[in-house]
C-alpha positions in Angstrom: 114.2 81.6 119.3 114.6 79.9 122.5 114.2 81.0 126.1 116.6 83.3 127.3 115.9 82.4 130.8 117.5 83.8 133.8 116.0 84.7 137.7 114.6 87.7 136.4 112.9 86.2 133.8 113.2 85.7 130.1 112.3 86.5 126.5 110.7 83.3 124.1 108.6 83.2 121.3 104.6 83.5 121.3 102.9 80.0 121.6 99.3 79.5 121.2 98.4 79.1 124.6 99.5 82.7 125.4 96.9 84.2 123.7 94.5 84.6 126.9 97.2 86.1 128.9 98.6 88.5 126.3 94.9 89.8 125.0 94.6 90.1 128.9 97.6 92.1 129.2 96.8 94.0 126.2 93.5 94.7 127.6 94.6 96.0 131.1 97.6 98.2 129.3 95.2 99.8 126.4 91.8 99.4 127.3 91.6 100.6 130.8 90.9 97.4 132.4 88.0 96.9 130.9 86.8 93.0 131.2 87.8 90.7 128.8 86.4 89.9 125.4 86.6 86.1 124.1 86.6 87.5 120.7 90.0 89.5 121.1 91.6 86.2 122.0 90.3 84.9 118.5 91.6 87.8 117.2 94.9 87.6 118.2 95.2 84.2 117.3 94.3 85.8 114.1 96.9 87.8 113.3 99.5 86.5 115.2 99.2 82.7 113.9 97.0 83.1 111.0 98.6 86.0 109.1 99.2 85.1 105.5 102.8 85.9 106.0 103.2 83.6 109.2 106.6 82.8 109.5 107.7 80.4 112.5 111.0 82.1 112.8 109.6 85.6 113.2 107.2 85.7 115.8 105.9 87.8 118.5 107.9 87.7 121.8 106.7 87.4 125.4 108.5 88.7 128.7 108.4 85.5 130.9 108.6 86.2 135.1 110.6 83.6 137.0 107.8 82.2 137.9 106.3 81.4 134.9 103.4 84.4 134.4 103.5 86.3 131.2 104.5 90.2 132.4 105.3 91.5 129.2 104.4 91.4 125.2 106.1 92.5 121.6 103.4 92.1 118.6 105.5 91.3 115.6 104.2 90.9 112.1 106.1 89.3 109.6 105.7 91.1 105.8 107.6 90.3 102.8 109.0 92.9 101.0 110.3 93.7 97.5 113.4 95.9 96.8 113.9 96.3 92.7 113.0 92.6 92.2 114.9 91.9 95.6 112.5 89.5 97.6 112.9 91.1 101.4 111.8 89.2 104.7 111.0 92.0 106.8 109.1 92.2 110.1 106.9 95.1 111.6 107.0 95.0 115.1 103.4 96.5 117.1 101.9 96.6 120.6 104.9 96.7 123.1 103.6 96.5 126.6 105.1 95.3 130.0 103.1 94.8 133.3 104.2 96.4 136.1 107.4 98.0 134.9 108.6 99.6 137.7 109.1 96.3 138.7 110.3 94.6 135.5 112.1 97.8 134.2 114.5 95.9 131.4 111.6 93.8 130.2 110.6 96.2 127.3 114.5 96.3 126.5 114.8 92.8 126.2 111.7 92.0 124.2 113.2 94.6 121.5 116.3 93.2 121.4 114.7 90.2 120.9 112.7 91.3 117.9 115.7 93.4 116.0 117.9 89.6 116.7 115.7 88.0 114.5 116.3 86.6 111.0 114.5 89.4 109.1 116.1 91.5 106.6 114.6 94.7 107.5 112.6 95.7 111.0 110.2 98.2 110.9 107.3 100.0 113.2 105.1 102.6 112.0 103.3 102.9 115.5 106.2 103.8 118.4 104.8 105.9 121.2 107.1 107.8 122.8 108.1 105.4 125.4 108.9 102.6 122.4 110.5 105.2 120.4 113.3 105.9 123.3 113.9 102.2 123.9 115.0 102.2 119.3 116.7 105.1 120.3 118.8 104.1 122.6 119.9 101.4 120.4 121.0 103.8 118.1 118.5 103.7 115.8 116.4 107.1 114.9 113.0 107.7 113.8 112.1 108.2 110.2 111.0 111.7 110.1 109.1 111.3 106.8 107.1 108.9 107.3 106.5 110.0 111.4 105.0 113.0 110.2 101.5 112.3 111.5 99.2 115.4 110.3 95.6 116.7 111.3 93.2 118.7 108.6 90.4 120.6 111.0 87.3 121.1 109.1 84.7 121.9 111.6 86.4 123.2 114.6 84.2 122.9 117.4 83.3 119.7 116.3 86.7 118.7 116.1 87.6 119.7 119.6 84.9 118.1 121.1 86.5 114.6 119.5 89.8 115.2 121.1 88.2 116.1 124.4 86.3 112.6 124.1 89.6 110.2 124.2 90.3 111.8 127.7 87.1 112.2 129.0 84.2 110.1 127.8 81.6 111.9 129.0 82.3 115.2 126.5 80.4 113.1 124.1 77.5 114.7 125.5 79.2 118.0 124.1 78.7 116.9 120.3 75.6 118.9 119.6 76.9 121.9 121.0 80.1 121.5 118.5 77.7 120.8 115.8 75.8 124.0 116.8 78.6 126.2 116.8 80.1 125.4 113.5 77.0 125.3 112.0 76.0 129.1 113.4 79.8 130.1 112.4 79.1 128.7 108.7 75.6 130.6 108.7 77.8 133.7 109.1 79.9 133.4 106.3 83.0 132.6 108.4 84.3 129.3 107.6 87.9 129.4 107.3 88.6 126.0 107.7 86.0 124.1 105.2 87.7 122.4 102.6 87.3 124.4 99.0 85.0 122.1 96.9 86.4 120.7 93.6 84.6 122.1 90.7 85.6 120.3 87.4 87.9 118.0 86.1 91.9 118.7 87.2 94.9 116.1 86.0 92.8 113.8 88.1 89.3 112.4 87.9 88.3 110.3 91.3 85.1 109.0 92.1 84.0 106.1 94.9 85.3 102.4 93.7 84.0 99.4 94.6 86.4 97.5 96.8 87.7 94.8 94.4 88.2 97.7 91.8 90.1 99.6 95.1 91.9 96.1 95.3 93.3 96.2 91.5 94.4 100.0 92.0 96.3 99.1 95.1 98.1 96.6 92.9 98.8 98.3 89.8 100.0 101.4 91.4 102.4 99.7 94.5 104.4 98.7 91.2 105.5 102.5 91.2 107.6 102.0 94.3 110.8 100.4 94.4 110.5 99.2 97.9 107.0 97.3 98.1 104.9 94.7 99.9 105.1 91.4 97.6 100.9 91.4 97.8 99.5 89.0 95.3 95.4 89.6 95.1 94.6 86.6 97.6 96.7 88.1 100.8 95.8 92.3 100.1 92.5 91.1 100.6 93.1 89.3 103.5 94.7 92.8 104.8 91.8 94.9 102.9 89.7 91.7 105.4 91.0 93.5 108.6 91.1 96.6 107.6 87.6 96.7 107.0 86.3 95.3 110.3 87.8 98.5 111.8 84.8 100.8 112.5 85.9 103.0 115.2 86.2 106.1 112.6 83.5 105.1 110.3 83.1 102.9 107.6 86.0 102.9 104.6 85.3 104.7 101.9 87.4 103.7 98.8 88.4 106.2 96.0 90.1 105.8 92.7 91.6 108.7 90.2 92.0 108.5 86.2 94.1 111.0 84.4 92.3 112.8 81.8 93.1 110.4 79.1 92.3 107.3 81.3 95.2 106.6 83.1 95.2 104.9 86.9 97.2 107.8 88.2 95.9 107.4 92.3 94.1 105.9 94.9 93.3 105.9 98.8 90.8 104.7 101.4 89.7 106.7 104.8 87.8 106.4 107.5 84.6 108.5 108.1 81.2 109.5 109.5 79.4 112.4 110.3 80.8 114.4 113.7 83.8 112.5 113.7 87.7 112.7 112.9 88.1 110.8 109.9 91.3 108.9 109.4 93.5 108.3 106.2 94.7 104.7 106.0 96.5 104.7 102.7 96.7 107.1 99.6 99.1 106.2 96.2 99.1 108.4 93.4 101.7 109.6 91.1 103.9 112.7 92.3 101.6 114.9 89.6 98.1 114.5 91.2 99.5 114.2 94.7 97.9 117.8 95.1 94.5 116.7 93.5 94.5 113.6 95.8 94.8 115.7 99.1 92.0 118.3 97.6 89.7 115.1 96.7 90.1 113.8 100.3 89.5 117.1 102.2 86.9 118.1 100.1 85.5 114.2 100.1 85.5 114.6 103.9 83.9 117.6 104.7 81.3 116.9 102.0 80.6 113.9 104.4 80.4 115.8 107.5 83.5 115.2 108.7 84.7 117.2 111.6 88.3 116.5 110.6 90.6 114.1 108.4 94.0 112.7 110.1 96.5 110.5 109.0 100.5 108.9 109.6 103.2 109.8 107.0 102.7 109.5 102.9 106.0 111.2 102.5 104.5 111.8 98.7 101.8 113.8 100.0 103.5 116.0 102.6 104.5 118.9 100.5 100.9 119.2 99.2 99.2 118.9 102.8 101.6 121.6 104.2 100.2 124.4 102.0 96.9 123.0 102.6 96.0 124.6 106.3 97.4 121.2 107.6 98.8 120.6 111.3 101.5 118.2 111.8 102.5 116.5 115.0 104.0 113.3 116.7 102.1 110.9 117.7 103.1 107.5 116.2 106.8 107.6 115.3 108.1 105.4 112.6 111.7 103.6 112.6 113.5 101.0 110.5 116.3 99.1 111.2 118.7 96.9 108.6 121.9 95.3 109.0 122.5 95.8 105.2 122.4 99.8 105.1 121.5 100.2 101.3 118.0 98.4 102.2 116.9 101.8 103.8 117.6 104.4 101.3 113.9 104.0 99.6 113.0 105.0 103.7 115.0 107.5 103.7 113.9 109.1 100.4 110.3 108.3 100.8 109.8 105.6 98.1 109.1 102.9 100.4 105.1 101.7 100.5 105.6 100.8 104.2 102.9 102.0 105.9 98.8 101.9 106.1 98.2 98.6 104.8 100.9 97.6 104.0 102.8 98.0 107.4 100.1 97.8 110.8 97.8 100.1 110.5 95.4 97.8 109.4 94.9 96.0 112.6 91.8 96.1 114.7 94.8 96.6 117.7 94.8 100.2 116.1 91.2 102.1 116.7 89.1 99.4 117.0 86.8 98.5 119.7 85.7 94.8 120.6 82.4 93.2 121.3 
């Protein structure tokens, strides 16, 4: 897509040599200004230019000043998609930023437009704050409420809130051993409310920790159970499983695979986790009849690991399970998808799209990451 130049600026496609500028805005909008790292450059160039997917006509946008200085940024993945045989170019679109809006106020307007104009079949984001979310809005387009669902399992409470209290003030990290104290004198009292109930036995589902290329072949076989599906041959999931595993801001992954009892690949899914900290849910598939033993496996996985709690986005096939499983749900990262061609959002709408985790953004380093 060409410039769409004016005096107040203009909209054009991502080019190589915009990578310093946009990790540098990315870096003063996210990171609290904190100096820049040569190694997110690389990383952008990444998975922005080296993305298995790359597709010249679908690429991220930049917000161009008269002047020539980048002042705003649209991250746009490119994914192809499967509907019922139906090959799908589709297009996730990520970080949204703008520097200084007040004085560029149309700039995030413009660099959506830009990215729903494009050639694919289907745009999607899974991570809208509420700022992106009112720009789609405003277009007309609403959020997904399945898949925005974004939920919270407490496990050890005053471990937990000492996590939250971190990401607004850094220094409550000297707080942790008091957390750990308390819920460890509340569990010495009997009272533990909140612990997830251990699984004793076999149920309809048996899961134990996989290697990762076993994880790989799970992921696989089971996406075949959705009609609307990422078209992942083994070579690009692990490029994605690649990325996803360099994320350590949660903990290391921790991959999990469930047989029925007569053998069956019935389920999968991988989390984040460590000791004292929130652990976070990146992708779960299972069939609708052990989505229940999947969310008890995971709770129960977590706090066995010390886990002070277990988040996670939208699995619209686990939500009925996690609701009558002491589970908070909140908004935090809102989902929407957008299609010319209606009929390519009713899997969306009925929650039989695999669309999300890995096989939509969250498997960016962009999303709870640090860099070094």
């Amino acid at each position: 897509m060409g410039m769409t130049a004016d005096k107040a600026g203009g909209v054009r496609d991502l080019e190589r040599e915009d990578l310093p500028s946009v990790a540098q805005l990315f870096q003063k909008t996210f990171r609290d200004s904190e100096p820049l790292r040569p190694s997110m450059i690389q990383y952008f160039r990444e998975i922005y230019f080296d993305h298995p997917w790359y597709d010249d006509e679908i690429r991220s946008k930049v917000f161009v000043s008269a002047a020539g200085e980048i002042e705003g940024f649209i991250g746009v993945f490119p994914s192809r998609l499967e509907l019922n045989g139906r090959s799908l170019r589709a297009a996730f679109a990520g970080s949204m930023m703008v520097d200084r809006p007040e004085q560029n106020p149309l700039a995030g307007a413009r660099l959506l437009r830009s990215f729903l104009a494009g050639p694919q079949d289907i745009s999607l984001t899974e991570t809208a704050n509420a700022l992106a979310l009112g720009m789609w809005q405003k277009l007309a387009l609403p959020l997904d409420i399945a898949y925005s669902l974004n939920w919270l399992r407490v496990l050890r409470p005053a471990s937990a809130a000492v996590q939250v209290a971190e990401r607004a003030v850094k220094a409550a990290r000297f707080l942790r051993p008091v957390g750990a104290l308390a819920d460890g004198l509340v569990e010495k009292m009997g009272v533990s409310p909140f612990r997830a109930p251990k699984v004793h036995g076999v149920g309809r589902a048996n899961f134990w920790d996989a290697p990762r290329e076993e994880f790989i072949e799970a992921v696989l076989k089971l996406a075949d159970t959705f009609p609307l599906k990422p078209q992942w041959d083994r070579p690009t999931l692990e490029w994605f499983m690649d990325q996803a595993e360099q994320k350590r801001q949660y903990g290391k992954p921790v991959w999990r695979i469930a047989e029925s009892r007569n053998g069956q690949l019935v389920g999968c899914y991988v989390y984040y986790g460590r000791p004292g900290g929130i652990a976070w849910l990146l992708q779960a598939l299972c069939s609708p009849a052990v989505a229940g033993d999947l969310v008890e496996d995971l709770f129960a996985h977590a706090d066995a690991s010390g886990c002070a709690a277990i988040r996670g986005a939208g699995h619209p096939w686990l939500t009925p399970e996690l609701i009558s499983r002491k589970t908070m749900f909140y908004g935090r990262a809102f989902f929407v998808a957008h299609a010319k061609d209606k009929s390519l959002l009713e899997p969306v709408k009925t929650g039989q799209g695999l669309i999300s985790g890995l096989a939509g953004e969250n498997w960016t380093r962009l999303i709870g990451d640090d860099f070094d």
